[in-house]
N, C-alpha and C positions, 0 to 999 in steps of 0.2 A: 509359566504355569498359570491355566485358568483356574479358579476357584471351582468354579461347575466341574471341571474335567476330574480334578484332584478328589472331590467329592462321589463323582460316578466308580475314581476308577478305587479309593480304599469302601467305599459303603456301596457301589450298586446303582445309587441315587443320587440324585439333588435335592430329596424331599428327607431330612433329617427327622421328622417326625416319624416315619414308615420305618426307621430302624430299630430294630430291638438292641435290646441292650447287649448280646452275647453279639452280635454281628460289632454295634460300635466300638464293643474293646477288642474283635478281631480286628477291623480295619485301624483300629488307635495301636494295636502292636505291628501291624504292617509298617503302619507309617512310622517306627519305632526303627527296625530293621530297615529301612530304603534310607532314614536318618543316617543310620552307622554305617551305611553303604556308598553314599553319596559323596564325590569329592567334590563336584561343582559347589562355589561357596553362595551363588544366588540360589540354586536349589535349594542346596542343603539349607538355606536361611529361610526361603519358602513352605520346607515341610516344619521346622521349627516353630514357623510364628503357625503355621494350621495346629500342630499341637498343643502348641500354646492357649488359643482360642477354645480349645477341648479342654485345656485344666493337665495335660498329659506331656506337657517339651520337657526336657532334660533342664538340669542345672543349666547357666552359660559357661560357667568352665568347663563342664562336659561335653556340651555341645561345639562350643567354638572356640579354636585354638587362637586365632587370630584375635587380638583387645581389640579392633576395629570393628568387626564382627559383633560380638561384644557389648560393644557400645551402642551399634545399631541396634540390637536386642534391646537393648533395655531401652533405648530413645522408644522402640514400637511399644512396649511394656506400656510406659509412660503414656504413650497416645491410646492404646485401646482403656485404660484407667478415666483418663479423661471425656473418653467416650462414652464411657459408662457413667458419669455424672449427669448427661444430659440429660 
């Protein structure tokens, strides 16, 4: 999954500022739906962490059955946190 593509294909764009806000929480529920949809578990861990970056992923026990899963979630939790220190 490319970022850009992911981006085109729930907003239209790759310019997040050009979105209004009733389009961003249509594509923020899209990617909601394609979540509960999705068995592939990098996918599915793909649309979780873009949601996440929105403020919008699910709990991790709802989202991922797997503790391995899981744990990678919050290891990324943890790294985008850090990122934001800089």
């Amino acid at each position: 999954m490319q970022f850009d593509d992911q981006l085109r294909r729930y907003f239209a764009t790759t310019d997040l500022s050009a979105v209004s806000p009733d389009a961003l929480a249509a594509g923020i529920e899209r990617m909601h739906v394609d979540l509960g949809m999705e068995k592939d578990r990098q996918r599915r861990f793909a649309l979780w962490a873009l949601l996440h970056m929105f403020g919008a992923a699910p709990d991790l026990d709802v989202a991922f059955k797997d503790a391995a899963d899981r744990d990678a979630a919050r290891d990324f939790m943890e790294m985008m946190e850090r990122g934001e220190g800089d």
